[in-house]
C-alpha positions as CSV (number, residue, x, y, z in Angstrom):
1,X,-9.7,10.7,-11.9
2,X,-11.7,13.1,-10.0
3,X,-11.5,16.7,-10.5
4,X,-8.8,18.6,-8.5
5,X,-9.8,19.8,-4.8
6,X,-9.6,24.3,-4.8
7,X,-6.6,23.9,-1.8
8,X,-6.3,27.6,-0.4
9,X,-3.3,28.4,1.0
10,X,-3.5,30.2,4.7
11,X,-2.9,34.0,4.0
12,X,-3.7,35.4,7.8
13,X,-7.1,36.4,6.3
14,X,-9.8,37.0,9.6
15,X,-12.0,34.1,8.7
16,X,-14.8,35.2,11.4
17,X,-15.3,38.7,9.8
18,X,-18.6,37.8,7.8
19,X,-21.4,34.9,8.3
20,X,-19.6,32.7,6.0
21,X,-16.5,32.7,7.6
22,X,-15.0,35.3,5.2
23,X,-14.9,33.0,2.3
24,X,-15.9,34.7,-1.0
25,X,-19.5,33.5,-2.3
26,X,-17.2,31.7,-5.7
27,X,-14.7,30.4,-3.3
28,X,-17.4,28.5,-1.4
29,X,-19.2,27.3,-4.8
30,X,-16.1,26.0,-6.4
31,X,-15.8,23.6,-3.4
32,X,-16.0,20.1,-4.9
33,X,-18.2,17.9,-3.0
34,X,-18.4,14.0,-2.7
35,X,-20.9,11.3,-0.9
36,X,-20.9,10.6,3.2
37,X,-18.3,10.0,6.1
38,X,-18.4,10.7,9.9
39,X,-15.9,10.1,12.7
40,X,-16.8,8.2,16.0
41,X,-15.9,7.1,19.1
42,X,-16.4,3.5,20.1
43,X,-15.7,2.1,23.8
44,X,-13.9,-1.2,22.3
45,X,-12.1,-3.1,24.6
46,X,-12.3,-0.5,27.7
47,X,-10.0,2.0,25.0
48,X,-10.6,5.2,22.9
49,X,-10.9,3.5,18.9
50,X,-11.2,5.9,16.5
51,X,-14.0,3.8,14.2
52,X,-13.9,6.7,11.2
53,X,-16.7,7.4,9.3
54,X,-15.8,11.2,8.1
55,X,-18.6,12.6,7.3
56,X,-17.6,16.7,6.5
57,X,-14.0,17.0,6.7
58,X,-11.6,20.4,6.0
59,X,-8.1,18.7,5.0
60,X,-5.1,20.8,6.3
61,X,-1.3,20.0,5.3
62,X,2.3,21.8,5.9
63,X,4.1,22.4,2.9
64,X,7.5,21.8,4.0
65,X,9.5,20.8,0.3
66,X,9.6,20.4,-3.1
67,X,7.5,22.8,-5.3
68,X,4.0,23.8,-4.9
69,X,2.7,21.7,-7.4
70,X,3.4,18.9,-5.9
71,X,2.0,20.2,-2.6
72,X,-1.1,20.4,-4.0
73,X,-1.0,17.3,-5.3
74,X,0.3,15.9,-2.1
75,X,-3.5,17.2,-1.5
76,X,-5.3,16.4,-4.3
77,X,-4.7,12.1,-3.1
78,X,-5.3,13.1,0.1
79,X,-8.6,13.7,-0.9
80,X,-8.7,10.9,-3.5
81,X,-8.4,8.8,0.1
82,X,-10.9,10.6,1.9
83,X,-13.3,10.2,-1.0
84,X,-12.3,6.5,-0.7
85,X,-13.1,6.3,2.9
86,X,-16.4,7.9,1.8
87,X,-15.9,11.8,2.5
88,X,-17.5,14.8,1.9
89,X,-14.5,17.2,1.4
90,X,-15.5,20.5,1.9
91,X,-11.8,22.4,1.7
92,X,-8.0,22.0,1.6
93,X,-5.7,24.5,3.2
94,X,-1.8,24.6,3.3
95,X,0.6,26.4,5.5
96,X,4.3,27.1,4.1
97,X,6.4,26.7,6.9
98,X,10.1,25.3,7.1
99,X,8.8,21.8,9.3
100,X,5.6,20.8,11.2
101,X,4.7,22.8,14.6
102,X,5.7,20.5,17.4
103,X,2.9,20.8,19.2
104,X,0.1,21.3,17.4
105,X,1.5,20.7,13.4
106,X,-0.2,23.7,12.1
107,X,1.0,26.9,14.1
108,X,-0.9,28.0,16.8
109,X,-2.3,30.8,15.1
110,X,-3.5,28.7,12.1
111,X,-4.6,26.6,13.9
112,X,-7.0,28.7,15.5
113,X,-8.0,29.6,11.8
114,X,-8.3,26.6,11.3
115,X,-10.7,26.0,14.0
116,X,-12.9,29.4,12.3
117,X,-12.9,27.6,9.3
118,X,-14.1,24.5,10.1
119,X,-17.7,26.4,12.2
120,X,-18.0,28.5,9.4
121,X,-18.2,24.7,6.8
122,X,-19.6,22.8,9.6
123,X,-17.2,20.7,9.1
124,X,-16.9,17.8,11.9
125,X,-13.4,16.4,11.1
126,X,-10.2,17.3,10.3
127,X,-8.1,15.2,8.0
128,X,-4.2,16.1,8.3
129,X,-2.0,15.5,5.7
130,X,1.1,13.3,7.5
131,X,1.3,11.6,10.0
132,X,0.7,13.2,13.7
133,X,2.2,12.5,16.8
134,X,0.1,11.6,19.6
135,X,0.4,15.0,21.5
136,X,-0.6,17.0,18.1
137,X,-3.6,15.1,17.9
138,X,-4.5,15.7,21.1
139,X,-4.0,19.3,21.1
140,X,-4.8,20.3,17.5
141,X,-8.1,18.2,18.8
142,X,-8.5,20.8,21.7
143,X,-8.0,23.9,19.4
144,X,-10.5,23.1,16.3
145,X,-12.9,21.5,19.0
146,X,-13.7,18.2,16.1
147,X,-11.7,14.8,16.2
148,X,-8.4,14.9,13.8
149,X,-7.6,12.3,12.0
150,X,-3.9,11.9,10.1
151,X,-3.0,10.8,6.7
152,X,-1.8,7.3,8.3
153,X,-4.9,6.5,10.0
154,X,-7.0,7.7,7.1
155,X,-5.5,5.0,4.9
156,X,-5.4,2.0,7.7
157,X,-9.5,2.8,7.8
158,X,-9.5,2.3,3.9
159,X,-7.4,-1.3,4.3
160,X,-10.0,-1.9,6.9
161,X,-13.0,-1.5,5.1
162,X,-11.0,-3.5,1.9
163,X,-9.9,-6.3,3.7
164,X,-11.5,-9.7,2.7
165,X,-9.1,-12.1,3.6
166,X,-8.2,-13.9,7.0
167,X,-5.3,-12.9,6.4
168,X,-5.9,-9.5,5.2
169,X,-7.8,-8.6,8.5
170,X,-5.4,-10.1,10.5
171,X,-2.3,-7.9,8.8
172,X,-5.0,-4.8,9.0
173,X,-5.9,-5.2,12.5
174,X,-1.9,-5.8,13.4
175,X,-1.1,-2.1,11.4
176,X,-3.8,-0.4,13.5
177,X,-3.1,-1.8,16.9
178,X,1.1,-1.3,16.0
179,X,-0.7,2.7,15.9
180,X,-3.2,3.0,18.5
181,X,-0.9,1.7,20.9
182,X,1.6,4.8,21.7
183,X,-1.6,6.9,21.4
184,X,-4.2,5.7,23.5
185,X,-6.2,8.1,25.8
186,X,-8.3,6.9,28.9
187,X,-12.0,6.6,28.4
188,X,-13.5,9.4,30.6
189,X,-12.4,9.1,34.3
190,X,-11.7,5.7,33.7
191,X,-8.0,6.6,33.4
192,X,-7.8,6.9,36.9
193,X,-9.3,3.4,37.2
194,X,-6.7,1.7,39.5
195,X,-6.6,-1.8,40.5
196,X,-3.8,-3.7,42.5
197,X,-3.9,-7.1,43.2
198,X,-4.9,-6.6,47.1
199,X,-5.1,-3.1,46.8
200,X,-7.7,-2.1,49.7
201,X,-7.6,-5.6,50.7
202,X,-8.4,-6.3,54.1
203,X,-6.0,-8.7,54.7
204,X,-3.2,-7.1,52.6
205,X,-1.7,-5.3,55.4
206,X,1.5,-3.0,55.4
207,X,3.5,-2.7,52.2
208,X,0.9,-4.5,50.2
209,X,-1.4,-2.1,49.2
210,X,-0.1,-0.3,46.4
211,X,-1.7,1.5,43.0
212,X,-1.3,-1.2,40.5
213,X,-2.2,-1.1,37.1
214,X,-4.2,2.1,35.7
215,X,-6.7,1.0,33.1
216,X,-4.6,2.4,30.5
217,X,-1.8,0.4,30.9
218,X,-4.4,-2.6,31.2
219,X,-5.4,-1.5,27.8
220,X,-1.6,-1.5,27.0
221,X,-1.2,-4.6,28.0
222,X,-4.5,-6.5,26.1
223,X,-3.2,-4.9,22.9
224,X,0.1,-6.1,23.1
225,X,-1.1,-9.8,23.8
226,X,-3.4,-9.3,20.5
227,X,-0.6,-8.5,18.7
228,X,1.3,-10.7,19.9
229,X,-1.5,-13.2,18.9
230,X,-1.6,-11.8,15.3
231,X,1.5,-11.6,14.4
232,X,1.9,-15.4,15.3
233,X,-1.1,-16.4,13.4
234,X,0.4,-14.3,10.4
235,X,3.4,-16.4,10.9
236,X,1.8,-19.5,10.6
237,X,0.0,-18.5,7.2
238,X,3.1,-17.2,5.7
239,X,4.4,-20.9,6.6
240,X,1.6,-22.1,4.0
241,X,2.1,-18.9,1.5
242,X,6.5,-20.2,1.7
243,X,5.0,-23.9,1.0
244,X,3.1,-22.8,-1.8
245,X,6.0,-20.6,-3.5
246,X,8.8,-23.4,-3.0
247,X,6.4,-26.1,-4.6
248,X,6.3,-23.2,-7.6
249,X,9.9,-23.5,-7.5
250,X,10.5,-26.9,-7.6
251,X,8.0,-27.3,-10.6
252,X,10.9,-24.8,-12.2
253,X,7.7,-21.9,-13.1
254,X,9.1,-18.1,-13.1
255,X,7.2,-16.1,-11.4
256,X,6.5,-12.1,-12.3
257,X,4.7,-9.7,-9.7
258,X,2.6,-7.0,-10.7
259,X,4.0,-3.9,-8.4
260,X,2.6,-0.7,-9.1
261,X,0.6,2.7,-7.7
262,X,-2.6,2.1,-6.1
263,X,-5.2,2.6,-8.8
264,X,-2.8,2.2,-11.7
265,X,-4.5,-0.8,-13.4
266,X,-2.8,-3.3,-12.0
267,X,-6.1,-5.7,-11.5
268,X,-7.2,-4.8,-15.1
269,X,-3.4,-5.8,-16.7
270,X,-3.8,-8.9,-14.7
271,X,-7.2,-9.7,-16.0
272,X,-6.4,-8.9,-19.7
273,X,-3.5,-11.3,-19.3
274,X,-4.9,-14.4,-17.9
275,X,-8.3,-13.8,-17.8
276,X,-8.6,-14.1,-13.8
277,X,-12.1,-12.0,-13.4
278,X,-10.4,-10.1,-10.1
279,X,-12.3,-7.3,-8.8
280,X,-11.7,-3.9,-10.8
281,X,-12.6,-0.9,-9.1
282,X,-11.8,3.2,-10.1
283,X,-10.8,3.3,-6.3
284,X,-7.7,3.4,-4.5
285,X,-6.5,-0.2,-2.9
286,X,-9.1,-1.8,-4.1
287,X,-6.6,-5.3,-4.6
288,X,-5.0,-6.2,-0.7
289,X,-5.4,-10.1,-1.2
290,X,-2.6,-11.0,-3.3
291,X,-4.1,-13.0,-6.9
292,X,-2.1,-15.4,-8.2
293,X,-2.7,-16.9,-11.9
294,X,-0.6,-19.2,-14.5
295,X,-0.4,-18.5,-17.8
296,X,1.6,-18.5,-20.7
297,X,4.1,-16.4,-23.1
298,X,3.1,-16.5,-26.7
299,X,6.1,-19.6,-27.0
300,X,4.1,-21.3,-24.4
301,X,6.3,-20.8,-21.4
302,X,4.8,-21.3,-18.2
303,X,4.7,-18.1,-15.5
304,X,3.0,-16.9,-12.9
305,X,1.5,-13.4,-12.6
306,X,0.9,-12.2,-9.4
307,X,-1.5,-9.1,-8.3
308,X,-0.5,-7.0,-5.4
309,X,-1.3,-4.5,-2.7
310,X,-1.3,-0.8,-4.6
311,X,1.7,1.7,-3.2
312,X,1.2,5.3,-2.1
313,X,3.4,8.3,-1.3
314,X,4.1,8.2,2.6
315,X,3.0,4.4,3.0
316,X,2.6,3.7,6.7
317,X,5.5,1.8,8.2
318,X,3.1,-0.5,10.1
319,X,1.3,-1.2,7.2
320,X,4.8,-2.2,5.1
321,X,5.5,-4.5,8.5
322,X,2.3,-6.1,8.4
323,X,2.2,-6.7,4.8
324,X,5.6,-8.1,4.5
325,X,4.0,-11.8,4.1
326,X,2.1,-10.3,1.1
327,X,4.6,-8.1,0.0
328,X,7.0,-10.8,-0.1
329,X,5.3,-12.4,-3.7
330,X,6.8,-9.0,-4.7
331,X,10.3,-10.1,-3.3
332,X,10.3,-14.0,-4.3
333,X,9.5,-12.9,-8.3
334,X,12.1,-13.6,-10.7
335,X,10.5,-10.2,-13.1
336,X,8.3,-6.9,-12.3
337,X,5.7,-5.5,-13.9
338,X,5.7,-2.1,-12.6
339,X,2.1,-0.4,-13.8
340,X,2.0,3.0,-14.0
341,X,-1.1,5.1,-14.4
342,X,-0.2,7.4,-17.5
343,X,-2.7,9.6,-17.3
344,X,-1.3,10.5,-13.9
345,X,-0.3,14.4,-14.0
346,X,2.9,12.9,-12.6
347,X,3.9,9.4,-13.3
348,X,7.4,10.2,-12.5
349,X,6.5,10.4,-8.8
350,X,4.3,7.4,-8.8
351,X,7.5,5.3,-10.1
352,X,9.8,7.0,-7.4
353,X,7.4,6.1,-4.8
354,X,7.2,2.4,-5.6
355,X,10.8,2.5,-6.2
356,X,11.2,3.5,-2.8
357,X,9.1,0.6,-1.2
358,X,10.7,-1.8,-3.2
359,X,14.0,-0.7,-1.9
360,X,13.1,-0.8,1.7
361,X,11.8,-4.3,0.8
362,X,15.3,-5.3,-0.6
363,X,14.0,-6.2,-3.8
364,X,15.7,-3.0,-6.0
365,X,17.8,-5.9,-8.0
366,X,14.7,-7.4,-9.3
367,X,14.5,-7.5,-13.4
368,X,11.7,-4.6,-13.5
369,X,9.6,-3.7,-16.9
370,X,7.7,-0.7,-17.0
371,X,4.0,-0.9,-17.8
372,X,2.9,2.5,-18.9
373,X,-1.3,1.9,-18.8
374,X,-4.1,3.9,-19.9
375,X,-2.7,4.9,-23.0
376,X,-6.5,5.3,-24.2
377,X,-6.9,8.2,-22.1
378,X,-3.2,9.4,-21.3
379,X,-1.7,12.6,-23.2
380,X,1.1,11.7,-25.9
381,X,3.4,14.0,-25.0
382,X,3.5,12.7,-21.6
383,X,4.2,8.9,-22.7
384,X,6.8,10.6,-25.2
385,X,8.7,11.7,-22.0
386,X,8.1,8.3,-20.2
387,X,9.7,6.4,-22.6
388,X,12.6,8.4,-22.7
389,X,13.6,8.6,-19.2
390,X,12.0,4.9,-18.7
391,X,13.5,3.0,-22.1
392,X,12.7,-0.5,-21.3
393,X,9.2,0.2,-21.2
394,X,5.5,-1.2,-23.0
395,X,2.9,1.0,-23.0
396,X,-0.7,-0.5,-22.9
397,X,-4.0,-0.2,-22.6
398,X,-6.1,-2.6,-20.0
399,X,-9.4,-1.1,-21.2
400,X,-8.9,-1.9,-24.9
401,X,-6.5,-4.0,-24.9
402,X,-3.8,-2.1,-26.8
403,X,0.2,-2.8,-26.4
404,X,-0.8,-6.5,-24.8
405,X,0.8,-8.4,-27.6
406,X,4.0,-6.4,-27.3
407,X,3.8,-6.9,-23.5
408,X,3.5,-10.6,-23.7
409,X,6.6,-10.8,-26.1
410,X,8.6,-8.6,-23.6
411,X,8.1,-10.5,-20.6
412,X,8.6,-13.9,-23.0
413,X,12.0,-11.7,-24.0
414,X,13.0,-10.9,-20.2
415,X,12.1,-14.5,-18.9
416,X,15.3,-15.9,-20.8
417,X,17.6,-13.9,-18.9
418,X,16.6,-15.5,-15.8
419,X,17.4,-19.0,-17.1
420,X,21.1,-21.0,-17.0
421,X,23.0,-22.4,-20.1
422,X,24.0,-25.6,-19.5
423,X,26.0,-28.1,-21.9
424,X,25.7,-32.0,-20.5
425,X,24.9,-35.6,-20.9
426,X,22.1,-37.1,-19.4
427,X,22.5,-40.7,-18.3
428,X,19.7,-42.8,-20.7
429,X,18.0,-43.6,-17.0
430,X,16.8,-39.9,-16.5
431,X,14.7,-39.8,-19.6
432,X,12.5,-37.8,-17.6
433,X,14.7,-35.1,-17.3
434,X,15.4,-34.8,-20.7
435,X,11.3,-34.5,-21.4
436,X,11.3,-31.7,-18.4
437,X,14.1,-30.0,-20.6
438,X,11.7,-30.0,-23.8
439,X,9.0,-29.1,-21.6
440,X,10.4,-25.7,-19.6
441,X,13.6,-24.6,-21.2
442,X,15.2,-23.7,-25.0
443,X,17.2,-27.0,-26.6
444,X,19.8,-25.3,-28.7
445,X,21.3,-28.9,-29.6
446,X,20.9,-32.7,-28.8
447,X,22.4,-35.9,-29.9
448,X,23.1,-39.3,-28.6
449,X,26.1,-40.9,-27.6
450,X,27.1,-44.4,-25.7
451,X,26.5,-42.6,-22.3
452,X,24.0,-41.2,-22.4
453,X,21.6,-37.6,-24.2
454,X,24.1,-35.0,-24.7
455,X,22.3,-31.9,-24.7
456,X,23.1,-27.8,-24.6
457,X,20.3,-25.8,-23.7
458,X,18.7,-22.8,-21.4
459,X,16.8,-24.4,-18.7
460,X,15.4,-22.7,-15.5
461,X,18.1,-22.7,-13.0
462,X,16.6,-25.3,-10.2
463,X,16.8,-27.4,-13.4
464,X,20.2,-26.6,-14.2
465,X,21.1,-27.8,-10.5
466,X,19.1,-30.9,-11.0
467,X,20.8,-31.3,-14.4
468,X,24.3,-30.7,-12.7
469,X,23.5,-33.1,-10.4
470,X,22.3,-36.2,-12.6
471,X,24.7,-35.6,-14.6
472,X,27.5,-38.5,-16.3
């Protein structure tokens, strides 16, 4: 993890007193720097489209609760992200204040210190940390004279530039639109662009000629038929994605999702468990395609292991909606593996944080196992503490490879529990069944008798209806 961002808090302090903006000669050297953004403005489809490549950025954020600590690191993965993007942050500031200005989230006076901080950086963007309503952009824009970019934005650019599938793209493109859309702005005078359908028309006569459209509410309208176009494209592919998870069912395989942090390790524990070669990256959501891969617990149980998107504190609504389709190999799994990063000064809010998603996703009364990884590098103390408030836990290594016996025999322990006892006889003419018993479930006894196999096992429970069901 990279080092922690200097984050000064705003103390009223005249930032325009001295050539350097006021900030002490160790102030401005402790600044940590990282490689190349810049923001800018592309005419795509006759809007404003906000194409970000930040290139010096000054991160600002209101701390409005909790304790300072975790405002600061609140601000500290806000510039984890802008690194991601492919920043160079220059400085964080906070403002304590009970709740974000209305108009301008900052106040108006901070802002405007603000605004001497960023000339005396030369910083040409600033990266807020929440999200912004549409008139705060705009006028926090009009104080600090550089584009503004929110925390929400900041991280659809990162799923942008990630993206890889059809799919992917599609639900990316759907996120950003489902945001542009309440805050596009006319592209010069073009706002005033008016076009009726005989407006001026020499033949349109009295009462015909009105305004019509404006070219922003043109732009309105394209958007909404391209998301309207997405999101039944999306449909149709999560037709295929259902297809492919009921066939899964039917062949009676449990499935477990790996849930976790973004940049926990969830890639790495997937690779160290079957061996599937996905991408691995020291960068936050690096995995958005979901990877799915069959293996088997050390008894030789069939599963599958699904890789997810990565969660974050203050995850974007729109991109929740638009990865729903993904998501939803989360919500279908009969066990998660919840990966936590504990090396994380805070693991604790990591797990709240997914918890929370997975909630709003309905999916809180899934069997969950805690994966606490990077034990190689992650302080003792802090696992001590895991384990005690999080007892059905397995703490690993994906790097060396520690703790992945004990994990294998924990999931092969948890996958039981999602199984069905059943005690019946199986007519001689379903020998199949009986082999499909041996195959995917536990015999505990068998014997013959004139009807038919009498057997009492735990099988998985589409095969306990299909057992109930053939039943003499």
């Amino acid at each position: 993890m990279s080092e922690p961002y200097p984050f000064q808090e705003f103390d009223g302090r005249d930032l325009s007193l001295s050539a350097d903006g006021g900030l002490e000669l160790e102030e401005r050297n402790a600044l940590r720097r990282v490689a190349g953004l810049g923001t800018e403005l592309q005419d795509i489809s006759e809007v404003e489209y906000r194409e970000i490549r930040l290139e010096r950025v000054v991160l600002a954020g209101v701390w409005t609760e909790g304790t300072q600590a975790q405002a600061d690191r609140s601000m500290q993965e806000l510039a984890l992200l802008a690194e991601t993007a492919g920043s160079l942050v220059l400085e964080g500031v906070i403002q304590r204040r009970e709740s974000p200005d209305p108009a301008t989230y900052l106040g108006s006076g901070k802002a405007l210190e603000l605004r001497q901080l960023v000339v005396a950086l030369g910083a040409d963007t600033v990266i807020c940390d929440g999200e912004l309503t549409p008139s705060q952009l705009r006028k926090l824009e009009e104080v600090v004279k550089v584009k503004v970019v929110d925390r929400t934005w900041l991280i659809l650019d990162i799923f942008a530039q990630h993206a890889r599938s059809r799919e992917g793209k599609a639900q990316v493109s759907l996120a950003q639109m489902q945001y542009l859309l309440p805050r596009l702005r006319g592209w010069g005078e073009s706002l005033s662009r008016q076009a009726g359908g005989r407006a001026g028309g020499a033949t349109g006569g009295v009462g015909t000629r009105g305004p019509g459209e404006t070219k922003i509410e043109t732009d309105r309208r394209r958007i909404r038929a391209q998301m309207t176009k997405l999101r039944r494209e999306l449909k149709e592919m999560e037709k295929s994605r259902t297809t492919r998870r009921s066939a899964r069912r039917r062949a009676a395989v449990p499935a477990v999702a790996i849930a976790g942090y973004t940049n926990a390790g969830k890639s790495s524990v997937l690779n160290r468990v079957t061996g599937a070669g996905v991408l691995v990256e020291n960068a936050l959501f690096a995995t958005l395609d979901p990877t799915i891969r069959k293996t088997k617990t050390p008894a030789g149980k069939e599963f599958t292991l699904t890789d997810t998107v990565g969660f974050v504190r203050h995850l974007p609504h729109q991109l929740v909606e638009a990865f729903r389709s993904s998501i939803e190999e989360v919500t279908g799994a009969d066990l998660i593996l919840h990966v936590v990063d504990g090396s994380d000064e805070a693991p604790e809010e990591q797990i709240a944080a997914v918890r929370e998603v997975l909630n709003d996703l309905e999916v809180g009364a899934v069997p969950e196992l805690i994966v606490i990884n990077k034990a190689d590098v992650a302080d003792e103390e802090a696992i001590a503490r895991l384990l005690r408030r999080e007892p059905h836990a397995i703490v690993v290594s994906a790097r060396t490879g520690q703790g992945f016996d004990e994990l294998m025999l924990a999931i092969e322990q948890d996958l039981p529990q999602l199984m069905q006892e059943v005690d019946l006889v199986v007519p001689y003419s379903r020998g199949d069944l009986v082999s499909r018993v041996h195959e995917l479930g536990d015999v505990i006894d068998l014997d013959h008798n004139a009807e038919g196999t009498h057997m009492h096992a735990r099988v998985p429970k589409y095969l306990a209806n299909v057992l109930q069901a053939a039943r003499v």
